[in-house]
KOLVO-56850 format. One record per residue (C-alpha): x, y, z; residue number from 0. Coordinates in steps of 0.25 Angstrom, whole numbers. Layout:
<atoms>
(atom (X,Y,Z),NUM)
...
</atoms>
This chain:
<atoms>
(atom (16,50,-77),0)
(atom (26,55,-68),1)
(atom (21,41,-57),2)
(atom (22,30,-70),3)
(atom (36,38,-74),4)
(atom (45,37,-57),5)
(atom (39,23,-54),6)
(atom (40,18,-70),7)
(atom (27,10,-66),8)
(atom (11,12,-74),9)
(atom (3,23,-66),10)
(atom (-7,15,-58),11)
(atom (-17,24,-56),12)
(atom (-19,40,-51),13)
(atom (-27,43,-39),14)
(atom (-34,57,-39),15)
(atom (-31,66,-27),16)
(atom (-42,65,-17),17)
(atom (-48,78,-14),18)
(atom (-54,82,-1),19)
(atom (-51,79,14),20)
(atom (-51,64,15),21)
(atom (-37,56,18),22)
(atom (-30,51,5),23)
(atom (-26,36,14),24)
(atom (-44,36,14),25)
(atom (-48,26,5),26)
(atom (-55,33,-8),27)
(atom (-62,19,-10),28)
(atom (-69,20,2),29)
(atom (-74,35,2),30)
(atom (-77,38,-13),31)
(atom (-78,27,-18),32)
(atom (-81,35,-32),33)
(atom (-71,43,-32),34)
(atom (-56,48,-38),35)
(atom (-49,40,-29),36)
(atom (-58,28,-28),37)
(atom (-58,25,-42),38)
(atom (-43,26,-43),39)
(atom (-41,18,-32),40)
(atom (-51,6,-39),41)
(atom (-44,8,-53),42)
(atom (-31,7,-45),43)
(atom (-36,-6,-38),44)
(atom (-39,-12,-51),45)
(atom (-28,-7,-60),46)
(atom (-19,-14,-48),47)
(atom (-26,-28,-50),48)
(atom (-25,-28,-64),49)
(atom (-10,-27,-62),50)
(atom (-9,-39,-52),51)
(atom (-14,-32,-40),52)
(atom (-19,-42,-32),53)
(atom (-18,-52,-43),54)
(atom (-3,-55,-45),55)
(atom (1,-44,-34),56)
(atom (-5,-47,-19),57)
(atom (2,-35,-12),58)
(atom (3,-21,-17),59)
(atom (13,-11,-11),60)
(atom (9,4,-12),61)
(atom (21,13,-12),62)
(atom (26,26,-14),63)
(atom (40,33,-13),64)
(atom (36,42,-1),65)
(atom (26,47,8),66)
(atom (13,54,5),67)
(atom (12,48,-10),68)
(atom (-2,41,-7),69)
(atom (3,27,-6),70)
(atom (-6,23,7),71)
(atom (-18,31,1),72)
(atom (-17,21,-11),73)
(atom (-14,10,-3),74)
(atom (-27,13,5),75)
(atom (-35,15,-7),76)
(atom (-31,5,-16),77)
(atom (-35,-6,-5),78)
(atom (-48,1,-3),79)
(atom (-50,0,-17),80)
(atom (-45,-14,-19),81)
(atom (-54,-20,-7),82)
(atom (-66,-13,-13),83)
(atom (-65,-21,-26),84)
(atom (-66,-33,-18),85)
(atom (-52,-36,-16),86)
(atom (-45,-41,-2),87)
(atom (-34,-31,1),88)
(atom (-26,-28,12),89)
(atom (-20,-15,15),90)
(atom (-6,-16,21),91)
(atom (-2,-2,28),92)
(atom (13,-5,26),93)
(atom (20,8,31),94)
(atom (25,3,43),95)
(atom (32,16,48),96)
(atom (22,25,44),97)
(atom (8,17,40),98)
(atom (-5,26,35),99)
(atom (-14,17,32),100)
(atom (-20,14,45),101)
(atom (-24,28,48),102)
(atom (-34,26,35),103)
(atom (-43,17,44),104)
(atom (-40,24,57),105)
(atom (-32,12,62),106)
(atom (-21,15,74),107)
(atom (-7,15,72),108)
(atom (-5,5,82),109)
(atom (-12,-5,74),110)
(atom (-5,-20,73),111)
(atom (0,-22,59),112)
(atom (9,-26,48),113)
(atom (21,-21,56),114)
(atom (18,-29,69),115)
(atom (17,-40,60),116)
(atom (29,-39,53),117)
(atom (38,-36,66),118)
(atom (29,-50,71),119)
(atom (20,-43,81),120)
(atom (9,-49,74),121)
(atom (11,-62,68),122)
(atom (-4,-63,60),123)
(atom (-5,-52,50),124)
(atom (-21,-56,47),125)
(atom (-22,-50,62),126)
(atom (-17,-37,58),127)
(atom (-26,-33,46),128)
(atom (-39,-24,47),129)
(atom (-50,-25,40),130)
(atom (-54,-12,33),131)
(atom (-64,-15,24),132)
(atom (-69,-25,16),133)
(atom (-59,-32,8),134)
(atom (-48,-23,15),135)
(atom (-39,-26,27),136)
(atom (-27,-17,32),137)
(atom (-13,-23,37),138)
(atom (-9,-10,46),139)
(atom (6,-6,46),140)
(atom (5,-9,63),141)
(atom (13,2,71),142)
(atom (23,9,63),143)
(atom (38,3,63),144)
(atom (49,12,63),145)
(atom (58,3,52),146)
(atom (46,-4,43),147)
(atom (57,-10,35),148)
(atom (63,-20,46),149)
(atom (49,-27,46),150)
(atom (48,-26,30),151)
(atom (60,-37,26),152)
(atom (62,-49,21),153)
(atom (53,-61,27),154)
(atom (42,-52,35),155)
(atom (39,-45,23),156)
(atom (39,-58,16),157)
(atom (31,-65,26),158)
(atom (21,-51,27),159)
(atom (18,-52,13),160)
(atom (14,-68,12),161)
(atom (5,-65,23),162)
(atom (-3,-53,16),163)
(atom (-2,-61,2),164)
(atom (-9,-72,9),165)
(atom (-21,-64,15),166)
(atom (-25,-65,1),167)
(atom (-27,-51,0),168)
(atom (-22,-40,-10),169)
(atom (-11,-32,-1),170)
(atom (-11,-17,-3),171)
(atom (2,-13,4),172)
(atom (5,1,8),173)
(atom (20,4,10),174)
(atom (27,16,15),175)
(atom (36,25,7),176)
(atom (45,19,-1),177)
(atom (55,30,1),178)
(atom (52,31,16),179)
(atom (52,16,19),180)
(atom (61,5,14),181)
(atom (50,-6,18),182)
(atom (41,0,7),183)
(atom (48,-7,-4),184)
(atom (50,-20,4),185)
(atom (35,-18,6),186)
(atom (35,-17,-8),187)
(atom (45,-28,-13),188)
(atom (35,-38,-7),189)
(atom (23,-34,-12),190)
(atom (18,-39,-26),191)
(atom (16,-25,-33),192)
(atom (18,-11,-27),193)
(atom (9,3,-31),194)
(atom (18,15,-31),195)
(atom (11,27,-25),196)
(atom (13,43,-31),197)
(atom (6,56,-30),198)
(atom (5,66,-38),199)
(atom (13,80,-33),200)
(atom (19,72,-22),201)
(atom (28,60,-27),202)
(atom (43,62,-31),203)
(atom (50,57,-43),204)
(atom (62,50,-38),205)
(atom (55,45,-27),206)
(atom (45,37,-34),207)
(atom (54,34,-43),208)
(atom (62,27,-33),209)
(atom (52,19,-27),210)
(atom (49,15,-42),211)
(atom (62,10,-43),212)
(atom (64,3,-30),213)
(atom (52,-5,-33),214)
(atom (57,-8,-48),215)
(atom (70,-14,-42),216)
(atom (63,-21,-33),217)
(atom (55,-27,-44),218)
(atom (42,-23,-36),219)
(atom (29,-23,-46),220)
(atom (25,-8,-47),221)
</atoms>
């Protein structure tokens, strides 16, 4: 109630607390694939393509206001989760000052990606992308960058963004915190719809709440 009431947007979908010592950012889909989490994740995956989500909407940006809200663990999850419905989807670790994904599949932080390419260190961007599993492939972030939002702006983002739509696959686009980071939202502005991210005990008020109206004025589809 309190989620629907700061962002003024339908609650998507609740995903249980996972109990016991494995990572959150682990995929739920590939572990137990019976469990809590997994089947939140699939009702997630398919409550998202009744509304467009790879229909209508080809990239979808995952945000929340600040850190620690669970925004990379969905990103991860929901990917999984897509891919293991037979869909083609590309994860995009798009924190470029500080990306977590990577760590998820035990990849080095000096791995080539999206950063390189935007700066022009890597002209082909199909070179880039790992291949995870079936149906999934990973864009990493590349070395962190200390002012992302130099990169994110105006025709490179532009020109970033035809290139993922034209893979043909359905972009799942995690992007730092929108309170921390100015690039979230131009991360966001170019994708075709956007997830907001809370958790329960943890989230603020008037910081979601701002995010939520930042993306309204922007006229970004929540």
């Amino acid at each position: 109630t309190d989620a629907e009431a700061a962002t003024g947007a339908d609650l998507a979908i609740t995903v249980p607390r996972l109990s016991g010592r494995r990572s959150g950012l682990t995929p739920a889909a590939e572990g137990d694939a019976f469990g809590a989490q997994a089947e939140a994740y699939r009702r997630l995956a398919g409550m998202l393509e009744r509304r467009g989500v790879g229909g209508d909407a080809f990239v979808l940006a995952v945000m929340s206001a600040d850190p620690g809200e669970g925004r990379s663990t969905i990103a991860v999850n929901l990917a999984h989760s897509l891919a293991r419905g037979g869909r083609a989807v590309l994860l995009v670790s798009g924190d470029l000052g500080r990306p977590s994904i990577e760590r998820v599949y035990g990849l080095k932080q000096d791995v080539r990606g999206m950063g390189e390419h935007l700066a022009g260190l890597a002209d082909e961007l199909a070179l880039l992308l790992i291949v995870i599993r079936e149906n999934l492939m990973l864009l990493p972030a590349g070395m962190p960058v200390r002012n992302p939002a130099e990169l994110l702006t105006g025709a490179r983002l532009e020109r970033l963004m035809e290139q993922l739509r034209d893979l043909g696959a359905l972009v799942v686009l995690d992007t730092p915190p929108a309170r921390w980071a100015a690039d979230a939202l131009s991360l966001a502005d170019a994708a075709d719809a956007t997830l907001i991210v809370t958790r329960a005990n943890r989230s603020r008020w008037r910081a979601t709440v701002e995010l939520a109206t930042a993306l309204r004025r922007d006229r970004v589809p929540v």
